[in-house]
N, C-alpha and C positions, 0 to 999 in steps of 0.2 A: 276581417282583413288584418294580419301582420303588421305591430307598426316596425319601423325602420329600426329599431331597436333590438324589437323580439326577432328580427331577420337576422342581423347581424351575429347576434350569438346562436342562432339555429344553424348559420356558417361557417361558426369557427371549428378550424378540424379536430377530430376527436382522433385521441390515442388510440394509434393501429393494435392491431392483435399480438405481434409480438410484444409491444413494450408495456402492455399492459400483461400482458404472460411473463417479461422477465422481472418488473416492479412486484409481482407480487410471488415470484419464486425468491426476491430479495428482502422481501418484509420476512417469508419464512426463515432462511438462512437469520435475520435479526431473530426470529423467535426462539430459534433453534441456539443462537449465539445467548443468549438470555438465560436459558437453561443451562447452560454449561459455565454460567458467571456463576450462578446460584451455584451450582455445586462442585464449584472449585472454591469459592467462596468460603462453604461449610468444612470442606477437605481442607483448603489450606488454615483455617481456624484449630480445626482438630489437629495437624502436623503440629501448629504454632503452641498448643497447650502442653505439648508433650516432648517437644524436641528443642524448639527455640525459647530464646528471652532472650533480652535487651533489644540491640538496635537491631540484631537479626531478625527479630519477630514482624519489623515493620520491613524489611526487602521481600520477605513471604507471601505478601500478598501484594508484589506486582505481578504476579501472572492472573490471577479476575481479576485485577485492572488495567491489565493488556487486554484478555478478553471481550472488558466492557467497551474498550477503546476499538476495538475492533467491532464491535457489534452496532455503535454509534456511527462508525463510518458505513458501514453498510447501508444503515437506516440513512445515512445523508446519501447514499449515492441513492437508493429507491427513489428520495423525495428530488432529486435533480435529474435523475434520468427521465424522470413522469412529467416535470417542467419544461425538456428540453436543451438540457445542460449538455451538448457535447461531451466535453474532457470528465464527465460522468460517466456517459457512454464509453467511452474510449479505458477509462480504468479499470470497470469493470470484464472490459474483455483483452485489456494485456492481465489483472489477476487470473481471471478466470482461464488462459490459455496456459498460464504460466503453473498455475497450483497442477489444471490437469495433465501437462507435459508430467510435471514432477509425479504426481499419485501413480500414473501410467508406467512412469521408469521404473520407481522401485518399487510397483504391483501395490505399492499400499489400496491404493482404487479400483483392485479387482478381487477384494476381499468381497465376499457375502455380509451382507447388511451396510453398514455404515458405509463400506468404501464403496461399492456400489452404487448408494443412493450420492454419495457426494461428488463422482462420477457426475451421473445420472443431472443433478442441477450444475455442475459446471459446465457441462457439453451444452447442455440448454441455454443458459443464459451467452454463452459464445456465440452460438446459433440463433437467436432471436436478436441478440443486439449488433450482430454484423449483415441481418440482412436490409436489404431495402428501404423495409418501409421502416425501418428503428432510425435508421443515417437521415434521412428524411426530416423525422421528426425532430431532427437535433439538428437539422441544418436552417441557419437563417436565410438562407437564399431560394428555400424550398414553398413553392404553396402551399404543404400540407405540415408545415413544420407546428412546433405548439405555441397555442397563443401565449404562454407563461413565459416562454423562452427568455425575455429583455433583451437589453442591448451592453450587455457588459462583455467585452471582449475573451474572446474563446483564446486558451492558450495554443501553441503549436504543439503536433501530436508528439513532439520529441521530446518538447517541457514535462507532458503530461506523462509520458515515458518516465524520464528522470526520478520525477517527484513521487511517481510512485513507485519506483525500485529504492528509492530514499528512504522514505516511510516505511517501507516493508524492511528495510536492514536495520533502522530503528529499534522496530517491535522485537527483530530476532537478536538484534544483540542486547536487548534488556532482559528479554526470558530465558537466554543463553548465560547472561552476567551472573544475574540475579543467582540462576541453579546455580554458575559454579559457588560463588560466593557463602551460601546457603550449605551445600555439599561439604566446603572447609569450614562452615564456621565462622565465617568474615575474614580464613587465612588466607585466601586466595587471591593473587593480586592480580594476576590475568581477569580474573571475574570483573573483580572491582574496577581495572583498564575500561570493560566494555562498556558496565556501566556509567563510566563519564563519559568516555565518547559518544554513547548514545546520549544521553542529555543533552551533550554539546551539538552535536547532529540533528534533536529534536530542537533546538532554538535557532539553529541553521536552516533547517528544510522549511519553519516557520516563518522563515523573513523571505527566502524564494517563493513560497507560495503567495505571501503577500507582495512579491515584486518587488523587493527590497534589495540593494544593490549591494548594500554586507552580505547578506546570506547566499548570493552567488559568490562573492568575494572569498568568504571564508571556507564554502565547500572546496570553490578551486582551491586552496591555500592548501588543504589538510587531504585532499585531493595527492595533490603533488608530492607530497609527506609521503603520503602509504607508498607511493610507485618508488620512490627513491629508497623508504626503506623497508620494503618488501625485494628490491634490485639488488641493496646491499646486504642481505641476508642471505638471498641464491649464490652471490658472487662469496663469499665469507664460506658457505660451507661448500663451493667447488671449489675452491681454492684449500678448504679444510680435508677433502677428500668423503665429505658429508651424504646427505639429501639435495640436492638443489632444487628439483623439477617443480615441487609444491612449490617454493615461493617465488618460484620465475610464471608460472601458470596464475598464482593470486595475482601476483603486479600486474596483470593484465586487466584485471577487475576496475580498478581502480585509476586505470588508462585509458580505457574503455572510457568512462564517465569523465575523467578529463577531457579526452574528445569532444566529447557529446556538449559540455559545460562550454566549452571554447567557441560551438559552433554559434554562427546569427543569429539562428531561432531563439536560443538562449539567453543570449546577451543582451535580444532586445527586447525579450521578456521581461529581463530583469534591470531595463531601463525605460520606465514607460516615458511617455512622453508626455512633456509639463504642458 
């Protein structure tokens, strides 16, 4: 006979089929990300022997260190989504909807082989973790949710939005900086812009994830920066007889997320309660 014990956990529900299908299409994607450190790694070492020195030789290898950074976050959403983590779930299918919109647009992902197969796990893991039984299991209000789950408060899906269109502008304006940078030789000052904003950005998106009431402060701040002078750039060269239409279309980017930052959800994210 069963004691009360051994009941108990013969009860607790077990991870449905897809989240156990999308956990371990995301361990791959980690292995697959691994591989590609490793030999960016050697690539950017051998560039760095033969093209750079000084301080440029050490901006060359942030890209395997975005790589890694990325392959690390992967492996954290795997171990959260298998937990029960919500805004785990939920990141990996605004990434995963978002890469594959993009590979679809400009066909990169209807190449044979790689784009293909990357295709192929992005439709997947969108499809496993937006049906039924995956919402379930990340929901705490569900019977069949995971026993791992805890009780620490789920963000709202617009935070979770945010922080990861944050983090994603991050990584691309440091491997974006970095090239130009590299490309001139440390001459390039645009390069060098990006990458301090992104530093600065990475110490921001870090105090909003942690609920910290600076780090929504100062997004908003620098927020409002770009839309005014992204506004004042369009109006300068329609006035110049210029380009206007790019930087009246970027000020919206960045408007957009003013928005979003201003709304309740956000605010009261980023004011927990004592």
């Amino acid at each position: 006979m069963a004691t009360p014990e051994q009941s108990s956990i013969s009860a607790r529900p077990r991870a449905p089929l897809p989240v156990t299908a999308a956990v371990v299409l995301l361990w791959f994607m980690v292995a697959a990300m691994g591989w590609l450190v490793a030999v960016s790694a050697v690539m950017t070492a051998f560039r760095v022997s033969t093209r750079f020195s000084g301080s440029a030789s050490a901006l060359a290898f942030v890209e395997p260190l975005l790589f890694l950074v990325v392959a690390f976050a992967i492996g954290l959403a795997a171990v959260k989504v298998w937990t029960g983590r919500d805004w785990a779930r939920r990141s990996v299918v605004i990434v995963s909807a978002t890469l594959l919109a993009t590979a679809l647009a400009t066909r990169a992902g209807l190449t044979f082989g790689t784009g293909l197969a990357g295709t192929f796990v992005l439709a997947a893991l969108l499809v496993l973790l937006a049906l039924p039984p995956s919402q379930r299991w990340c929901d705490r209000e569900s019977g069949c949710h995971s026993p791992r789950i805890g009780e620490r408060e789920e963000p709202p899906f617009l935070v979770v939005a945010e922080l990861v269109m944050l983090w994603a502008a991050v990584v691309f304006a440091l491997q974006t900086g970095t090239r130009a940078v590299l490309a001139e030789e440390g001459a390039d000052r645009l390069g060098l812009v990006l990458v301090a904003a992104a530093v600065v950005h990475a110490v921001l998106n870090a105090g909003m994830t942690g609920r910290r009431r600076w780090g929504w402060l100062g997004t908003v701040g620098l927020s409002g920066i770009y839309v005014l002078w992204l506004a004042a750039a369009a109006v300068a060269s329609a006035v110049g007889g210029g380009p206007w239409a790019l930087p009246a279309v970027l000020a919206l980017l960045p408007l957009v997320f003013l928005w979003a930052l201003l709304k309740p959800e956000t605010k009261s994210w980023c004011r927990p309660a004592t």
